[in-house]
C-alpha positions as YAML, in Angstrom:
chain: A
units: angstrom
residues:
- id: 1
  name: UNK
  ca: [-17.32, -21.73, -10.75]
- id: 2
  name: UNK
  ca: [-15.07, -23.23, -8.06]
- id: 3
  name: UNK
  ca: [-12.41, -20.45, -8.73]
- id: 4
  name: UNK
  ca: [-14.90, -17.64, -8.77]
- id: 5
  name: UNK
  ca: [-16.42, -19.25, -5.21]
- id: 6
  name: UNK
  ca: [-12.91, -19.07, -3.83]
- id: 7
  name: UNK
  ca: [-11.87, -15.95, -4.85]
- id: 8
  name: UNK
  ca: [-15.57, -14.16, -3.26]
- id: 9
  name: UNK
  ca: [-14.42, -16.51, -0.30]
- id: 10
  name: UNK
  ca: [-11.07, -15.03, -0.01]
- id: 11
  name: UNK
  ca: [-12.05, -11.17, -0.75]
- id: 12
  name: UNK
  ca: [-15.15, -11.52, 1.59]
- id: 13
  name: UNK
  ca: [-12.67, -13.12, 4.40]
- id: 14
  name: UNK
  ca: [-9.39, -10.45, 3.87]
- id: 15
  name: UNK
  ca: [-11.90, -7.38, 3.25]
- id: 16
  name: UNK
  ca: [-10.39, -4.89, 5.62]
- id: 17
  name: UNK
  ca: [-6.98, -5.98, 4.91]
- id: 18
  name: UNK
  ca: [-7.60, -5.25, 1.29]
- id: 19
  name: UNK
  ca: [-9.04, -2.50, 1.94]
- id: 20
  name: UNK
  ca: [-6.29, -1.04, 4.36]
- id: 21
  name: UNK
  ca: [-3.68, -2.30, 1.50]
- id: 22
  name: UNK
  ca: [-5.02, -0.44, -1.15]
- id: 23
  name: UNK
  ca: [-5.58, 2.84, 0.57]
- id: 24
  name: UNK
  ca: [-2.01, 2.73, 1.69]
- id: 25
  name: UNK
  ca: [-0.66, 2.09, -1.91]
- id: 26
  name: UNK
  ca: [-2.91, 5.18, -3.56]
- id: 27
  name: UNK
  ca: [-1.43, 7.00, -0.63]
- id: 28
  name: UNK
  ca: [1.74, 6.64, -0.48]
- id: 29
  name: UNK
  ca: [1.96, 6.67, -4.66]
- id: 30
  name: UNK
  ca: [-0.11, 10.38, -4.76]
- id: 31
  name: UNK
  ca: [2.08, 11.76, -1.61]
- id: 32
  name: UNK
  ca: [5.47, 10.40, -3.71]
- id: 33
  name: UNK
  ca: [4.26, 11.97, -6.70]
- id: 34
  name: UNK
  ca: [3.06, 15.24, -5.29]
- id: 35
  name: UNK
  ca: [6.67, 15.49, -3.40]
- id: 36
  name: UNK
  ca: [8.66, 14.66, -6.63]
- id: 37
  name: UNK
  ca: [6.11, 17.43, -8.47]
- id: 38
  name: UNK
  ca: [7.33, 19.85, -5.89]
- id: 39
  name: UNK
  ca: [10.94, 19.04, -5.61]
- id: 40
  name: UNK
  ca: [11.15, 18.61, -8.89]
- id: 41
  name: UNK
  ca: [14.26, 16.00, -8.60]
- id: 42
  name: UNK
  ca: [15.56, 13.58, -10.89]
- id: 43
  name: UNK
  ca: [13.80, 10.46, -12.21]
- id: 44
  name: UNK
  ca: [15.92, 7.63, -10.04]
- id: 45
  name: UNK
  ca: [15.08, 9.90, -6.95]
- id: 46
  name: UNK
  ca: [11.13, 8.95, -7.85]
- id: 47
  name: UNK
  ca: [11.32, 6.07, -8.33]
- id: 48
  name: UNK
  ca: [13.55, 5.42, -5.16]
- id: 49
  name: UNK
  ca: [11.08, 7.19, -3.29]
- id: 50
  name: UNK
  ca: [8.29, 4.53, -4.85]
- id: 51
  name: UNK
  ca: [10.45, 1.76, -3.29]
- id: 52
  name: UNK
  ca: [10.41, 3.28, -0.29]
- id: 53
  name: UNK
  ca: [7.18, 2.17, 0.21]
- id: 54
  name: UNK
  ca: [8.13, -1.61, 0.20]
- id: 55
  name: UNK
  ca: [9.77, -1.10, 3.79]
- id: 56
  name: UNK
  ca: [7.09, 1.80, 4.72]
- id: 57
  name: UNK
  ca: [4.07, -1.12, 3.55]
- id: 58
  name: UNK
  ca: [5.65, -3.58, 6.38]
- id: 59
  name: UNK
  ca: [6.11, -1.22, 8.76]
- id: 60
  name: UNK
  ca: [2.71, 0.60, 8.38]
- id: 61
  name: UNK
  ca: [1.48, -3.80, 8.66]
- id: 62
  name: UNK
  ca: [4.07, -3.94, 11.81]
- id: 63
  name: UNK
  ca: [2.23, -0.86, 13.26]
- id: 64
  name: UNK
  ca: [-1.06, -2.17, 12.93]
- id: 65
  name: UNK
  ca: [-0.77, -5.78, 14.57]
- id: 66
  name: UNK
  ca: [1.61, -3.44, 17.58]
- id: 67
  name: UNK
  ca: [-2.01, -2.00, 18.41]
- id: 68
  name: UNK
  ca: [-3.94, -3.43, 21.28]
- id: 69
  name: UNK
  ca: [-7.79, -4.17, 20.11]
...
């Protein structure tokens, strides 16, 4: 049960960053995907605009710790 008791550990400890890191990626996938529905461009253009959100993630993380609490 050790692994189980560290993983609760972990999730219970990161909870908000989780949380923040999983809205972002349903996000930024659905907004993607809407624009390429719209668009209608070609299939390297989606998934470019998918791995856009590698340097959008970080900055999005940058913006975030740049905010005084």
């Amino acid at each position: 049960m050790a692994l189980a008791d560290d993983l609760r550990d972990h999730v219970s400890e990161h909870r908000t960053g989780l949380l923040y890191d999983l809205v972002f990626a349903v996000v930024w996938v659905a907004a993607m995907t809407a624009l390429h529905g719209v668009l209608a461009g070609p299939q390297w253009a989606y998934y470019l605009l998918l791995a856009a959100g590698i340097p959008a993630y970080f900055a999005f993380q940058f913006s975030l710790a740049a905010v005084p609490e």
